[in-house]
C-alpha positions as CSV (number, residue, x, y, z in Angstrom):
1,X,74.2,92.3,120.0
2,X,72.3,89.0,119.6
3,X,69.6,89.4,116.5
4,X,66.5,89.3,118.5
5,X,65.0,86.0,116.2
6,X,66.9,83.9,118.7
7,X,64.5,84.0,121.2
8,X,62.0,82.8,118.9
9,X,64.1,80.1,117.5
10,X,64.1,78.7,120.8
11,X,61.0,78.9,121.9
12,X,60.3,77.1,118.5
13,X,63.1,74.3,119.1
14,X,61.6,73.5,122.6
15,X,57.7,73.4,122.0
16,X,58.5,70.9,119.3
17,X,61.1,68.9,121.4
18,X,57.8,69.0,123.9
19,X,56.2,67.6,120.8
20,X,58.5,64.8,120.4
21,X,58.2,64.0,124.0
22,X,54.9,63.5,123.9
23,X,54.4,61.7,121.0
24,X,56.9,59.1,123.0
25,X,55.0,59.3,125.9
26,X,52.2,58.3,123.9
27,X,53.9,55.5,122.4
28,X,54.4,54.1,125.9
29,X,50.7,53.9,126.6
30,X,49.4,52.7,123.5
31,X,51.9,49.9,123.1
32,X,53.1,47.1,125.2
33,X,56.6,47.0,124.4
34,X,60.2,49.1,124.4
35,X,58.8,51.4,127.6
36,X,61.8,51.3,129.1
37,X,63.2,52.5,126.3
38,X,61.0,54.6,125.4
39,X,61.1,56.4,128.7
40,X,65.1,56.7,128.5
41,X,64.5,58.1,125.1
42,X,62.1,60.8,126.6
43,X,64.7,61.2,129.5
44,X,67.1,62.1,127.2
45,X,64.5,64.6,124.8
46,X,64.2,66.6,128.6
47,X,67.5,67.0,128.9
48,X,67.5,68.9,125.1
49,X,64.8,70.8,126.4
50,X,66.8,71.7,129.9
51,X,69.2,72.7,127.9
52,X,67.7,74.6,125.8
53,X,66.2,76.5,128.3
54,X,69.5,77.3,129.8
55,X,70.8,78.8,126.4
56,X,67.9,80.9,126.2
57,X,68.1,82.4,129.8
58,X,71.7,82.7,129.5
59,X,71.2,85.1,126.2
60,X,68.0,86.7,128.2
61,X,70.9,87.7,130.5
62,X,73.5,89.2,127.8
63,X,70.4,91.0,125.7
64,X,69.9,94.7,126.3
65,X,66.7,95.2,123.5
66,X,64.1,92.2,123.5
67,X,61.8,91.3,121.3
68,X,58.8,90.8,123.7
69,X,59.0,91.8,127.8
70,X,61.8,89.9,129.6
71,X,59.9,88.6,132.0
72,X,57.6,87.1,129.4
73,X,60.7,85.5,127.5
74,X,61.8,83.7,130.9
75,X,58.2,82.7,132.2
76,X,57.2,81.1,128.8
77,X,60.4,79.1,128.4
78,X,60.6,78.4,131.9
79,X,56.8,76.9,131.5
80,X,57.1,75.3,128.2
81,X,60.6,73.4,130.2
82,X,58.1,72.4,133.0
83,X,55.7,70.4,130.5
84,X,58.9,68.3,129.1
85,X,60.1,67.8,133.2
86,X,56.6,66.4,133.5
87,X,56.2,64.0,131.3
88,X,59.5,62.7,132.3
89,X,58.3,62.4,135.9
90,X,55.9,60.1,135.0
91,X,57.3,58.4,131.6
92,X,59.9,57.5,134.5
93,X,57.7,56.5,137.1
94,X,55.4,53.9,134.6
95,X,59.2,52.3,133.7
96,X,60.7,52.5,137.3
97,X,57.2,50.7,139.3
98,X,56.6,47.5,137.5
99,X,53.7,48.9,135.6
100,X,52.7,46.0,133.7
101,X,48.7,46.9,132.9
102,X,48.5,50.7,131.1
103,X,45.2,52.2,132.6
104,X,42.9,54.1,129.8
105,X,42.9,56.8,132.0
106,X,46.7,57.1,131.1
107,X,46.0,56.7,127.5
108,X,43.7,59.8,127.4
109,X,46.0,61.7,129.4
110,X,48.8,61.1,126.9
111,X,46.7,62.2,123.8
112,X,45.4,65.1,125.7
113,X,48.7,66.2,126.6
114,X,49.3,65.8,122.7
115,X,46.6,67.6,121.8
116,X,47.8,70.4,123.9
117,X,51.3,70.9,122.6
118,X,49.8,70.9,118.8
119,X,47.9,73.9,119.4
120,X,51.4,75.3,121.5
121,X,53.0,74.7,118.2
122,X,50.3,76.9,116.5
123,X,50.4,79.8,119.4
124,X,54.3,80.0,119.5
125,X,54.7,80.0,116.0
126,X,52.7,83.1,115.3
127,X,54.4,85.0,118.3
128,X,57.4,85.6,115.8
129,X,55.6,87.6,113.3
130,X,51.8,88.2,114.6
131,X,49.4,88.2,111.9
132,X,46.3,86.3,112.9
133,X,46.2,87.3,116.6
134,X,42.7,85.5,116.2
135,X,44.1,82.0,115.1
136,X,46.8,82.3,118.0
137,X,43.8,83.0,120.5
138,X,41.4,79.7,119.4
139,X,44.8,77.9,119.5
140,X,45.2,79.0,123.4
141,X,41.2,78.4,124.1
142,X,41.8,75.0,122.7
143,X,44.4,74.4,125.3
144,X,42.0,75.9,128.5
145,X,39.4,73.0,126.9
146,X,41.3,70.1,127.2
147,X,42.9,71.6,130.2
148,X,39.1,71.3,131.6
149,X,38.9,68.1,129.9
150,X,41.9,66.7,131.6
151,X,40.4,67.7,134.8
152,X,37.5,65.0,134.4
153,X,39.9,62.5,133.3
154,X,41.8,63.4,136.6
155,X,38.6,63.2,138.7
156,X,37.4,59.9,137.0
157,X,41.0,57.9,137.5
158,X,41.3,58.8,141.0
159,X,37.6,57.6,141.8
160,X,37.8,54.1,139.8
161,X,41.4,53.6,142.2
162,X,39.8,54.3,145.4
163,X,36.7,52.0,144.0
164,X,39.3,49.2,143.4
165,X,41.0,49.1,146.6
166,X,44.5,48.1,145.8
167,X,46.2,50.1,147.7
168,X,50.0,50.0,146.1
169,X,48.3,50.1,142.6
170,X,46.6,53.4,143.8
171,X,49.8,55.4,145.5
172,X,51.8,54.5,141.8
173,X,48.9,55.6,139.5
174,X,48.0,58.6,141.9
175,X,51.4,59.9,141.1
176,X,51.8,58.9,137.8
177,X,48.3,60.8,137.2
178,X,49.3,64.1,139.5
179,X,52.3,64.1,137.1
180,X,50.6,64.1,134.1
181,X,47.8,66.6,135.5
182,X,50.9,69.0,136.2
183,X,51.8,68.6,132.7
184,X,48.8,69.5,131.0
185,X,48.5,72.2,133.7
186,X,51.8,73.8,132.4
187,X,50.2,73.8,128.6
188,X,47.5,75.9,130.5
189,X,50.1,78.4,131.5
190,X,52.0,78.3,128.5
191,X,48.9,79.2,126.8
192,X,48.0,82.3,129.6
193,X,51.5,83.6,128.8
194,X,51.0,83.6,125.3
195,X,47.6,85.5,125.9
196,X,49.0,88.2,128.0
197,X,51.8,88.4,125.2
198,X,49.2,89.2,123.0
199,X,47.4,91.6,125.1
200,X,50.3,93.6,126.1
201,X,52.1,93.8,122.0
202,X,48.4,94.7,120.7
């Protein structure tokens, strides 16, 4: 039988490829050059975390005893995948549509989404062996704040497009910006799951 750590190895191994992710994504709106590059680099970090997933939910499959509830095991790495999809969507979207001016609407997206995953880092690594259910907790609340936080950036980027007029510069940004809300809405949900973990292992 697989040793039941394995599921928490890989929940480990993808929050921190999410991590990596998004400290590239941040790269791209912070600096001026390589985001091509950087965006194939991301590209190629969601395809570790796609197949990650797929290792995990293959064992899921061939594992009689889990640690946690199976359903929890296959939402949480199936959300924690989503975040990494994400911010590939719109890593590739700032690459692929001639994006030559980096709004600061991005820029606080990116550390946002940042911000998120840190605290993920925190939450999932105290699922393996709970302890401090409290520190897990703040680390979750954190994630609902900027979740809210990320909904004003949202708000404010959206109104400054429609104030500008430009009408092809809106419909990229507007998807570029949905993409990124989606990913931070995913850190959301990752943070739920871990809750309800929590609640029902208590």
């Amino acid at each position: 039988m697989p040793k039941e750590y394995a599921f928490f190895d890989y929940f480990d191994e993808l929050i921190q490829t999410n991590q990596e992710i998004s400290s590239l994504f941040h790269s791209m709106m912070t600096s001026n050059d390589h985001r091509v590059e950087l965006s194939k680099q991301i590209r190629e970090l969601e395809k570790r975390a796609d197949k990650i997933t797929h290792t995990c939910t293959d064992l899921l499959h061939n594992t009689f005893i889990t640690p946690i509830e199976r359903n929890d095991i296959f939402v949480l790495i199936k959300r924690m995948d989503n975040i990494a999809d994400h911010i590939n969507a719109a890593a590739f979207r700032i690459a692929s549509y001639d994006i030559t001016e980096i709004r600061p609407e991005a820029v606080e997206f990116s550390k946002i989404i940042q911000d998120c995953i840190a605290e993920l880092v925190v939450s999932i690594k105290g699922l393996r062996k709970v302890k401090d259910t409290q520190a897990i907790r703040n680390s979750c609340k954190r994630v609902h704040d900027l979740e809210n936080q990320s909904d004003d950036v949202l708000r404010a980027a959206v109104t400054r497009l429609f104030k500008e007029g430009e009408i092809l510069t809106l419909i990229k940004w507007k998807e570029i910006f949905e993409k990124l809300e989606k990913a931070v809405d995913k850190c959301e949900q990752v943070a739920s799951t871990i809750e309800a973990i929590l609640i029902e292992n208590s």
